[in-house]
C-alpha positions in Angstrom: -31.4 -61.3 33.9 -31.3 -64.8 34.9 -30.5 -68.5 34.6 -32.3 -69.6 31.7 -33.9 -72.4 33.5 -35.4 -70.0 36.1 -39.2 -69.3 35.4 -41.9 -68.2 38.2 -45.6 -69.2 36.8 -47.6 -66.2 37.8 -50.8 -68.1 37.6 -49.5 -69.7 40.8 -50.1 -66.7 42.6 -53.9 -67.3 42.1 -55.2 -63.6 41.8 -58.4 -62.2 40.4 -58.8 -59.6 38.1 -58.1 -56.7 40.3 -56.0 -58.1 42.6 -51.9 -57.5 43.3 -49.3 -58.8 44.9 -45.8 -57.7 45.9 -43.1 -60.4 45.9 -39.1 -59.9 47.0 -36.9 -62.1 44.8 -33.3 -63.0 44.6 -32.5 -63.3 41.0 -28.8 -64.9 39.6 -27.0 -63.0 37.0 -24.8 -64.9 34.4 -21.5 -63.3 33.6 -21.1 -61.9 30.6 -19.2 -60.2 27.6 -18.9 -56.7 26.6 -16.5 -54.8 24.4 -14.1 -57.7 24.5 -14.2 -57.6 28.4 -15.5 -60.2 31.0 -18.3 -58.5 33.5 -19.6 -60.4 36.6 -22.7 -59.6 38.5 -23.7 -60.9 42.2 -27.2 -61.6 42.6 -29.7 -58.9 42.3 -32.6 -58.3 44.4 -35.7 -57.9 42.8 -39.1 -56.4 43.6 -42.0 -57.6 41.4 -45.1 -55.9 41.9 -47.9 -57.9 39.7 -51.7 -56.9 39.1 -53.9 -59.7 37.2 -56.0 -57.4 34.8 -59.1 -58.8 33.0 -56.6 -59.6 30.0 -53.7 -61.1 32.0 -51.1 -59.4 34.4 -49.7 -56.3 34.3 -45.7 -56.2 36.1 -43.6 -53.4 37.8 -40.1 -54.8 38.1 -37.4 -53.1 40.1 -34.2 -54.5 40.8 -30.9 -53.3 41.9 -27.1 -55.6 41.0 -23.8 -54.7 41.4 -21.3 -55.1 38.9 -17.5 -56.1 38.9 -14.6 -56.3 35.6 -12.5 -54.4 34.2 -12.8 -50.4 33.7 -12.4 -49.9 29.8 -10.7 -46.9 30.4 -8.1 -47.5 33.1 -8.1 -51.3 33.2 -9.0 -51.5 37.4 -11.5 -53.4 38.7 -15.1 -52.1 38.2 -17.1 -52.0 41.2 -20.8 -50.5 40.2 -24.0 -50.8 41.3 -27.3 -50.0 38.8 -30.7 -49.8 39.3 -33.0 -50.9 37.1 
C-alpha cells in the first residue's frame, strides 16, 4: 500500500532497545488493475505498533481500506471493506 514516494524513517522515533511505540497513520492507496478490471481504494487507516529490538525493529501493522470497482460476477459496483 502506498505512494511510492511515501517513507516514514523509524529511526526518527528515537527508541531504545526495548522500547515501543504505537502510531495511527493515514496511508493513500493507488488504484489498481485486476483481472482486466479497474479497483479504487480510499485511504486506509493504519495502526503501526513498532518495538526497537537489539537487532533493529520489530513491526505489527494493521490496517483496514475499503474497496470500490466492478463485481466480476455481476458487473455492479463493488463496495468492500478488508482488514489486513
Amino acid at each position: 500500500m502506498g505512494r511510492g514516494s511515501d517513507s516514514f524513517d523509524l529511526d526518527r522515533l528515537g527508541l531504545s532497545a526495548g522500547e515501543g511505540r504505537r502510531l495511527d497513520l493515514t496511508v493513500g492507496v493507488d488504484p489498481f488493475d485486476l483481472a482486466g478490471q479497474r479497483y479504487a481504494a480510499e485511504a486506509a487507516e493504519v495502526r503501526l505498533d513498532v518495538s526497537r529490538t537489539t537487532a533493529g525493529y520489530s513491526l505489527r501493522i494493521r490496517s483496514a481500506v475499503r474497496l470500490s470497482g466492478p463485481c466480476m460476477r455481476c458487473i455492479e459496483d463493488l463496495g468492500r471493506g478488508i482488514e489486513i
